[in-house]
C-alpha positions, 0 to 999 in steps of 0.5 A: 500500500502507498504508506508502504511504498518505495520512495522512488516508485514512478506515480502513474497518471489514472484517468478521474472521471464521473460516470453518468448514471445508467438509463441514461441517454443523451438524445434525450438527458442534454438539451437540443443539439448539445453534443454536436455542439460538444463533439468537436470541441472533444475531438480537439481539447479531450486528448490535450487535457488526457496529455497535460494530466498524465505531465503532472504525474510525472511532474509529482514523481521528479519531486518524490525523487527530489527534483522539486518544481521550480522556477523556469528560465527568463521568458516572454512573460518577464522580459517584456512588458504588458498588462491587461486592462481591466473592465470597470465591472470587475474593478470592485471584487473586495469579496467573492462569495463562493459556494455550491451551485447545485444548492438553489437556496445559497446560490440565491442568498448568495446573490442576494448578500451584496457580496461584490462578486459570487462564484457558483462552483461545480467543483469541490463544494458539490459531491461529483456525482452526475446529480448533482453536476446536472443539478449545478449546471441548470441553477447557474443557467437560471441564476445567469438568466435572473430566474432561479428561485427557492422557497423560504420556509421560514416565510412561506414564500419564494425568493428570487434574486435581486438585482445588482452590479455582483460581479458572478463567477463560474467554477468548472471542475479541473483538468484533472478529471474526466466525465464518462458517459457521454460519448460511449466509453469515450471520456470528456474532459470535465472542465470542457464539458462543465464549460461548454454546457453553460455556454452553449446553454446561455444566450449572452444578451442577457448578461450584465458582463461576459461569461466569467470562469474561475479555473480551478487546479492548474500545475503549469503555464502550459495549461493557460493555452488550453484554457486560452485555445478553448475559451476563442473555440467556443466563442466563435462557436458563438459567434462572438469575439475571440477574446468575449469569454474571462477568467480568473485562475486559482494558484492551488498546486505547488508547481503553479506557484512557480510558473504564475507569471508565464501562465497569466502571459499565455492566457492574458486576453482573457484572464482578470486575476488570480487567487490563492486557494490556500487549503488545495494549495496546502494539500499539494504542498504536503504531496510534492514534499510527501517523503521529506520529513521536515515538511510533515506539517502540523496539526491543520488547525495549529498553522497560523495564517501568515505561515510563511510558505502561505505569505511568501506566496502571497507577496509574490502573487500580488507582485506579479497581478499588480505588475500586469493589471491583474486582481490579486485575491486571497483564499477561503477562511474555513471557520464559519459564523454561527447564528445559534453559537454566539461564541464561536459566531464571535471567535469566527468572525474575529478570525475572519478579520484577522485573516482579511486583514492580513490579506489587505496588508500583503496588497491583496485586493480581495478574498473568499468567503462562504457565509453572507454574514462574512461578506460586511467585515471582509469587504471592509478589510479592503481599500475601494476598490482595488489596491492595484497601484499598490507594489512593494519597493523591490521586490523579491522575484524569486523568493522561497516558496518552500521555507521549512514549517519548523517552529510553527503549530503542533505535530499531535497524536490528537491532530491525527484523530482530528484528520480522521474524524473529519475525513470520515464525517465528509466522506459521509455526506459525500454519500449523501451529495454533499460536496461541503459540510459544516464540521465543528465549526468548519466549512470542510469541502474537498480541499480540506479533505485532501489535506487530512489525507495527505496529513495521515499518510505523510505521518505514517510514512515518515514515521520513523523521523517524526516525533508525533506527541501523544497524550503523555507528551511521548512520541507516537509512531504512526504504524499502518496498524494504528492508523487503522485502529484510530479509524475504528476508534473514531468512527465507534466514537462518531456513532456512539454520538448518533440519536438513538433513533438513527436510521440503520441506514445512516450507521451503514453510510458511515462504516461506508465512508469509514472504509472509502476515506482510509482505502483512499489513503492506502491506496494513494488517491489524492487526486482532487476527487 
């Protein structure tokens, strides 16, 4: 099994994709003439994305064998100079709320919280069931179109969304993944057919703005060209200008960190900014450092928010946005207000400020949030409407993206259960399609999931050079075996704390999930899924 494995051993690239369920058929589950929209956009992009996906596992194998992602050589994208102009419709993204678009209610509550901007995700806030992605894709259709509504039944009425200037982002799911089922046995690649299914869906004249995604899980420049080549295919597949369709881009794997500028080169005439999505981020930084003992990383929730591998990128980030006319916007706080808990609703909300804040100061021009009470303070922490004049006088241009977390946060036996905790829980309501779940007080989605079995996994594997601290402050070898008995444990401790009236149902689900969540780890699936 993987936390067995040889340090050495070659990664392989294995295809990830959502198969659409059986009975379907597409002459009649896709809307009109869809799939001869799609076919040959999939005879052009789907082999490219196959091709890109299989360079990152060979990337992810040269660092397991030491020869670690780094910067590349003078190019274009540093040597000239440019910049894009931003539209005034964007120019004010001080907050974007982000949550799952197949769940009507936040989407339209979302809409409706004043947030400057609102990104509607299919990717690792909804479960990647087909459902749900159907579901998902049909909301941001009618929520483009003014028209999605929900029935409030508090008030016993139905909202509908409010006009206004909010800026709405659009989340496909990366390329990293597939979708089956569509073409035969054929796979898609998922981020062309999220995408062109809301293209294709929409007729553009009823939109405020242009078509704006959010792409998600980039590792290299090279992939902005697919991006860059796509949006131009299905523009003209529009009949609109090559250069109609905008995006922003996450900085969420550690090769990306390193190639920043030459990917917003390559994608220039469509990109508006970018983001770092911390929590994938830390996720990919434990798998490319996955065998090096001074990159076991603490206790998620012990790691302070201006950790160094964090700011560093931060700093370098903005430079590089304000430099070339880009928003710089900075990442999720996962601890989450409470209506009910006036306590950690204070707590939650001090964090939140604390982190924005810190944001602000590295020049950002803006962050995420997930809850509409989070929208006031963060907006706050901003100067209107952006910071994008501001630069730091001379600037590191290659600073250290991997300083040694040493000294920061605690390596703990209890950190350890908290992981496994989490992971069973979440991969819980996964069953139930859920792709985010609150958890003690914890906006916990995919990303966040990854991180603690990547946690796991490190722990066990460089367990002979890890002082993990139990609870009589002695050391604690993670071994296979305890692993396994820490998720026993966890999930016996998860079901003690069931009502006595749980459905049989539910106790199945959960040694269900018990099972998935630490399979996926002995296996080494952690791919973003």
């Amino acid at each position: 099994m993987l936390i067995e494995m040889n340090r050495r051993e070659t990664v392989k690239y294995r295809p990830v994709y959502d198969r659409i369920p059986e009975g379907f058929d597409p002459l009649f589950d896709v809307p009109g003439d869809f799939l001869d929209f799609l076919l040959p956009l999939h005879r052009e992009f789907t082999p490219r994305q196959q091709a890109l996906a299989a360079k990152r596992a060979v990337v992810l194998s040269r660092a397991h064998r030491g020869l670690s992602p780094n910067y590349l050589p003078p190019s274009e994208a540093n040597r000239v100079e440019w910049a894009i102009e931003l539209p005034e419709w964007c120019k004010d993204q001080r907050n974007q709320m982000t949550g799952p678009a197949d769940d009507a209610e936040l989407v339209v509550k979302m809409l409706n919280s004043g947030a400057p901007g609102v990104l509607l995700d299919l990717e690792d806030s909804i479960a990647n069931n087909w459902s749900n992605l159907s579901l998902g894709i049909h909301n941001i259709l009618e929520a483009l179109r003014g028209r999605l509504t929900f029935f409030d039944a508090k008030r016993k009425r139905m909202v509908a969304i409010n006009p206004s200037d909010t800026v709405v982002w659009l989340r496909p799911r990366g390329l990293h993944m597939s979708q089956g089922g569509v073409f035969n046995d054929d796979p898609v690649s998922a981020s062309l057919f999220d995408t062109a299914s809301i293209v294709y869906g929409i007729d553009t004249g009823v939109l405020k703005h242009p078509l704006t995604f959010y792409i998600p899980k980039s590792e290299s420049a090279e992939e902005a060209l697919w991006w860059r080549d796509l949006f131009r295919a299905l523009a003209r597949a529009k009949g609109l200008p090559e250069d109609y369709i905008k995006c922003m881009a996450l900085v969420e794997s550690h090769p990306m960190a390193f190639e920043m500028e030459e990917f917003a080169y390559n994608l220039r005439e469509h990109l508006l900014g970018l983001n770092l999505g911390r929590w994938d981020y830390m996720a990919s930084l434990i798998h490319f450092n996955m065998y090096d003992p001074a990159w076991v990383l603490p206790d998620r929730n012990t790691i302070p928010h201006n950790v160094p591998f964090f700011q560093n990128l931060r700093e370098l980030m903005v430079e590089i946005c304000h430099k070339h006319g880009l928003l710089a916007i900075g990442g999720m706080t996962a601890l989450y207000p409470s209506r009910t808990d006036p306590e950690l609703n204070e707590r939650a909300l001090k964090v939140l400020a604390e982190d924005k804040k810190n944001e602000a100061d590295c020049l950002m021009d803006g962050a995420w949030t997930g809850h509409p009470d989070q929208n006031e303070i963060a907006v706050s922490q901003f100067p209107f409407p952006n910071q994008m004049e501001a630069r730091r006088p001379n600037p590191e241009l290659h600073p250290d993206l991997r300083p040694v977390p040493s000294g920061v946060g605690r390596i703990s036996l209890e950190g350890t259960r908290a992981a496994v905790r989490t992971v069973i829980r979440y991969r819980f309501g996964v069953l139930n399609g859920k792709g985010a779940s609150l958890l003690d007080g914890y906006m916990e989605d995919l990303a966040t999931d990854r991180i603690y079995r990547l946690m796991i996994a490190q722990r066990t594997i460089n367990r002979a050079d890890v002082k993990i601290e139990g609870p009589d402050g002695a050391a604690t070898e993670h071994t296979p075996e305890l692993v396994s008995l820490i998720f026993d444990e966890e999930l016996h401790r998860i079901l003690l704390e069931l009502p006595p009236d749980t459905d049989a149902e539910v106790f199945e689900k959960y040694g269900r999930a018990r099972l998935i969540s630490e399979e996926m780890i002995k296996s080494g699936q952690f791919n973003p899924v």
